[in-house]
TIKOL-174394 format. One record per residue (C-alpha): residue number from 1; residue in one letter; chain; x, y, z. Coordinates in steps of 0.2 Angstrom, whole numbers, plus 5000, padded with zeros to 4 digits. Layout:
% TIKOL-174394
+------+------+-------+------+------+------+
| kedo | mifi | romar |    x |    y |    z |
+------+------+-------+------+------+------+
|  NUM |    a |     A |    X |    Y |    Z |
...
+------+------+-------+------+------+------+
% end
This chain:
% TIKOL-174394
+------+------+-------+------+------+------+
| kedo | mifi | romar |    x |    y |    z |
+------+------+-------+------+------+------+
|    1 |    x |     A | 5000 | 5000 | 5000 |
|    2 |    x |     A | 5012 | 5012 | 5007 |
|    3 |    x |     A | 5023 | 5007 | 4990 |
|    4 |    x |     A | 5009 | 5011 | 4979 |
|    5 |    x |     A | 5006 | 5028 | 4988 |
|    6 |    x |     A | 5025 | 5035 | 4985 |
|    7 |    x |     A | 5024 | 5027 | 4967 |
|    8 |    x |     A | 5009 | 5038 | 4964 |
|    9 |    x |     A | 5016 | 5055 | 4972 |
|   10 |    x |     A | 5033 | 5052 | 4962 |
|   11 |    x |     A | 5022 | 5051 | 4948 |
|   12 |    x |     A | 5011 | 5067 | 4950 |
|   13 |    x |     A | 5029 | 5076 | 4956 |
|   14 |    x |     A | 5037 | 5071 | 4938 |
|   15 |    x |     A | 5020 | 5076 | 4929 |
|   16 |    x |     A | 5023 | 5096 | 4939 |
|   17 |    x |     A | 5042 | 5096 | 4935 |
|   18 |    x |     A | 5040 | 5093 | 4917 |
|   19 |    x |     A | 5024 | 5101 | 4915 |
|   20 |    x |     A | 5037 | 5119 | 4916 |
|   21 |    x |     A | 5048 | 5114 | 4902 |
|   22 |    x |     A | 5048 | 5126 | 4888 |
|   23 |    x |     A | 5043 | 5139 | 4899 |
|   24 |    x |     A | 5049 | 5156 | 4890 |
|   25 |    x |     A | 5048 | 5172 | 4902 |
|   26 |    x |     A | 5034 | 5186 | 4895 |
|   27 |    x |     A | 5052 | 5200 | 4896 |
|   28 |    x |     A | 5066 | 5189 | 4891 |
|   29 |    x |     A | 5072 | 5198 | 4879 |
|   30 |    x |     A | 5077 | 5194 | 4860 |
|   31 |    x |     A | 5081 | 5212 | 4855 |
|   32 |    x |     A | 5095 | 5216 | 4849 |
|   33 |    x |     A | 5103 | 5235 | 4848 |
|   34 |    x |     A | 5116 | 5246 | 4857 |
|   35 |    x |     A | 5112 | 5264 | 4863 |
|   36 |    x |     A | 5123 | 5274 | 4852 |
|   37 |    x |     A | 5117 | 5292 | 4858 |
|   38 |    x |     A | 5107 | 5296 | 4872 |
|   39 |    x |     A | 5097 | 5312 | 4881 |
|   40 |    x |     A | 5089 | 5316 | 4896 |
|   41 |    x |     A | 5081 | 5330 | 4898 |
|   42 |    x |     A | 5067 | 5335 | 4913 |
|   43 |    x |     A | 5070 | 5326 | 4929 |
|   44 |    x |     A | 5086 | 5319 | 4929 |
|   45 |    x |     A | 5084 | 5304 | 4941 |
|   46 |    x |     A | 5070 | 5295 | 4936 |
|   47 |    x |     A | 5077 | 5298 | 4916 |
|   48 |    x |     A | 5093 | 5291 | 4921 |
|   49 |    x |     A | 5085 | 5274 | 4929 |
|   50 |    x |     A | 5074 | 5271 | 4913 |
|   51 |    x |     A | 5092 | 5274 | 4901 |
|   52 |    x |     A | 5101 | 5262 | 4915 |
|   53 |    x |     A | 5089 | 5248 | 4913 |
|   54 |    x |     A | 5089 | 5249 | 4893 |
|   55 |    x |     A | 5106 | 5250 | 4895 |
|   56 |    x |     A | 5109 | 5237 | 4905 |
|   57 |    x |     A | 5097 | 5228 | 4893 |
|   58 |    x |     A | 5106 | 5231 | 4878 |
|   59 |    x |     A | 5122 | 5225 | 4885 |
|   60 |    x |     A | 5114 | 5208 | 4892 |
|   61 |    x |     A | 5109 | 5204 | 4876 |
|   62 |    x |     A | 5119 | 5191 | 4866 |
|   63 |    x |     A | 5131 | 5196 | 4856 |
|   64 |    x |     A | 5126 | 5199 | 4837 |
|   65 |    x |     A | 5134 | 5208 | 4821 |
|   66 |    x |     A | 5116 | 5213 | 4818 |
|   67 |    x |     A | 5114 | 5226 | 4833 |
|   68 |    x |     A | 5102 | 5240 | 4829 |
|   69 |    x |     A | 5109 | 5258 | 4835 |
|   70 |    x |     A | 5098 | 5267 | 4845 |
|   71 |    x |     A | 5096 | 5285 | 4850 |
|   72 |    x |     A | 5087 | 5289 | 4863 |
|   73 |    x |     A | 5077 | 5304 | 4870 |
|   74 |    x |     A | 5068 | 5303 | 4887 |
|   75 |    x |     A | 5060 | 5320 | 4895 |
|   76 |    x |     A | 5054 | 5316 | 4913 |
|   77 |    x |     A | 5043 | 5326 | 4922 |
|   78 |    x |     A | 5037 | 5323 | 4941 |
|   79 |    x |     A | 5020 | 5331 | 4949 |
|   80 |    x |     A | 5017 | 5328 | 4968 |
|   81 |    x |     A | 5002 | 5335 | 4972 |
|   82 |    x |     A | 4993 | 5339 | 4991 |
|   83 |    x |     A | 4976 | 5329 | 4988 |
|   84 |    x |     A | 4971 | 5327 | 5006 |
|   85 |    x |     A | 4973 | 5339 | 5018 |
|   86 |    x |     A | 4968 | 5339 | 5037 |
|   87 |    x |     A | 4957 | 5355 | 5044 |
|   88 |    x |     A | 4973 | 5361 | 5052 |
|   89 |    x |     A | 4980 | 5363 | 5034 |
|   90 |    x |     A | 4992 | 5349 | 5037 |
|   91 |    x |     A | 4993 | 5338 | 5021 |
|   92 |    x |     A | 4989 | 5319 | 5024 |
|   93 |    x |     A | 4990 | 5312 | 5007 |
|   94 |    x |     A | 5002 | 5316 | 4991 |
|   95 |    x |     A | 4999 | 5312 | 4974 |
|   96 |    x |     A | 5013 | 5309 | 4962 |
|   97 |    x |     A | 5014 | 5309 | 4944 |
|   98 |    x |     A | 5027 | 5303 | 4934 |
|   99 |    x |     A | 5025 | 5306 | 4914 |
|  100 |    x |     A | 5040 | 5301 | 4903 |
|  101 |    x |     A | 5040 | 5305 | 4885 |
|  102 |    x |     A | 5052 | 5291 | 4873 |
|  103 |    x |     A | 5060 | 5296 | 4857 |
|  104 |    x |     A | 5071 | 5281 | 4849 |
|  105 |    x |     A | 5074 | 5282 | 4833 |
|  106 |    x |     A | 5087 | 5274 | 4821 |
|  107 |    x |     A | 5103 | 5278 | 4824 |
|  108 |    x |     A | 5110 | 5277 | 4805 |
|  109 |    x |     A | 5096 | 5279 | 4796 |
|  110 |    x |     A | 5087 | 5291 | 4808 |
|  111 |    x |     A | 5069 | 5281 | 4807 |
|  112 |    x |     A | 5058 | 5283 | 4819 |
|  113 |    x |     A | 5056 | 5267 | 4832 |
|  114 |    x |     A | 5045 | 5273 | 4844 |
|  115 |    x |     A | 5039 | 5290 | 4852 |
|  116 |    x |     A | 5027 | 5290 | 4865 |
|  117 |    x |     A | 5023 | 5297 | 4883 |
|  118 |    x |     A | 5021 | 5285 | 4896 |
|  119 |    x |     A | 5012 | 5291 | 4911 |
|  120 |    x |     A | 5009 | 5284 | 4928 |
|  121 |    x |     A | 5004 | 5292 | 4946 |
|  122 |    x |     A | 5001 | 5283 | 4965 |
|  123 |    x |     A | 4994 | 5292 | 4981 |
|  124 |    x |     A | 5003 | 5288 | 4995 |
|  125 |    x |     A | 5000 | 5295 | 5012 |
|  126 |    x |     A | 5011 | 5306 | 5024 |
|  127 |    x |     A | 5020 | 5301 | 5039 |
|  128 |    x |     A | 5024 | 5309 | 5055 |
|  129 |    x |     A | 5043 | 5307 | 5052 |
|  130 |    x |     A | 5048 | 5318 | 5037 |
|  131 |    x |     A | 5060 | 5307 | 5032 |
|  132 |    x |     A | 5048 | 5292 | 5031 |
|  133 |    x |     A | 5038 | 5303 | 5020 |
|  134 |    x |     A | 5053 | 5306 | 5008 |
|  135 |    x |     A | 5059 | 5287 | 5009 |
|  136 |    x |     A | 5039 | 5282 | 5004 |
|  137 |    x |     A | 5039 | 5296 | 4990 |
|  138 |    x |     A | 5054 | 5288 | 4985 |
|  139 |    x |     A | 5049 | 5269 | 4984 |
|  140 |    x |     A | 5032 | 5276 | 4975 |
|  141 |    x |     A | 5044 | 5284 | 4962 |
|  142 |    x |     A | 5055 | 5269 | 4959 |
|  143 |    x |     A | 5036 | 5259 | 4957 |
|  144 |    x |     A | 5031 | 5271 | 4943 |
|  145 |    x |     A | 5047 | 5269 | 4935 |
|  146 |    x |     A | 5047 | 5250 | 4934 |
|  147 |    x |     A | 5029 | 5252 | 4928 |
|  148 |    x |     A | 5035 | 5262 | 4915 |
|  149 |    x |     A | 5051 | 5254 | 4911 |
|  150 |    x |     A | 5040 | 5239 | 4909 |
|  151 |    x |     A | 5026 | 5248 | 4898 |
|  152 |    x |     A | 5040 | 5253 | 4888 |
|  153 |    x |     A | 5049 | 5237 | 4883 |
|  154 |    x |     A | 5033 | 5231 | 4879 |
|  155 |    x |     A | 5031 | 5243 | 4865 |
|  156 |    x |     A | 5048 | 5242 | 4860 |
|  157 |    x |     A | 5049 | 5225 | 4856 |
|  158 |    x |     A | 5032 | 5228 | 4848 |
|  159 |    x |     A | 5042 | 5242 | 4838 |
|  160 |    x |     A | 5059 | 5235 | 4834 |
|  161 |    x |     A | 5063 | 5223 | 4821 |
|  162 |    x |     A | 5080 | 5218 | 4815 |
+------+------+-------+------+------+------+
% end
């Protein structure tokens, strides 16, 4: 009995490991270019994190004659806005706002890849530290970013073909 029981979990366990084979991730990525020229223009920071990770992307992928040169334009701005505020006059809740605006275009040929504005905002609420209001303004930055660094590679490999 007991035999037939392990035989049986063995089995359903083999059935779950080989059910993930062939298992691609959704942002694996197959493109292939190289930032040739770049600008960031607007809010420096959260410009400078959307280049990094293309960069960074552009560099992990695998090395190929047929690289596309990119250049790239991203103007940033950042709105934080007071949307709740207590009878006193002290603000309990921020809104932030973080639109970014993509240029890529061909590098040689000068073609236009892709232009769009990606916007994305949060509400987060204020703390009595001020430091822990600027450390959860920060972490609701850096979530808008990846949401937009992910809204972006979509359309990118939507966009670019080699």
């Amino acid at each position: 009995m007991k035999n037939n029981i392990l035989t049986f979990f063995l089995g359903i366990l083999l059935l779950f490991s080989n059910s993930c084979v062939g298992y691609k991730p959704i942002f694996k990525s197959d493109l292939n270019f190289e930032i040739a020229n770049y600008s960031i223009e607007g809010e420096k920071l959260p410009g400078n994190k959307i280049y990094s990770k293309l960069h960074n992307l552009s560099k992990s992928s695998k090395e190929n004659s047929n690289k596309r040169n990119l250049s790239i334009t991203i103007k940033t701005t950042k709105d934080k806005k007071a949307t709740i505020k207590e009878s006193s006059g002290k603000i309990s809740e921020y809104k932030i706002t973080l639109k970014i605006h993509v240029k890529i275009t061909d590098f040689i040929t000068g073609d236009k890849i892709l232009e769009q504005t990606f916007a994305s905002s949060t509400n987060y609420k204020s703390q009595s530290q001020y430091s822990d209001t600027i450390s959860l303004e920060n972490k609701s930055t850096n979530i808008l970013i990846n949401n937009i660094y992910q809204k972006l590679l979509i359309k990118l490999s939507e966009n670019i073909i080699i």
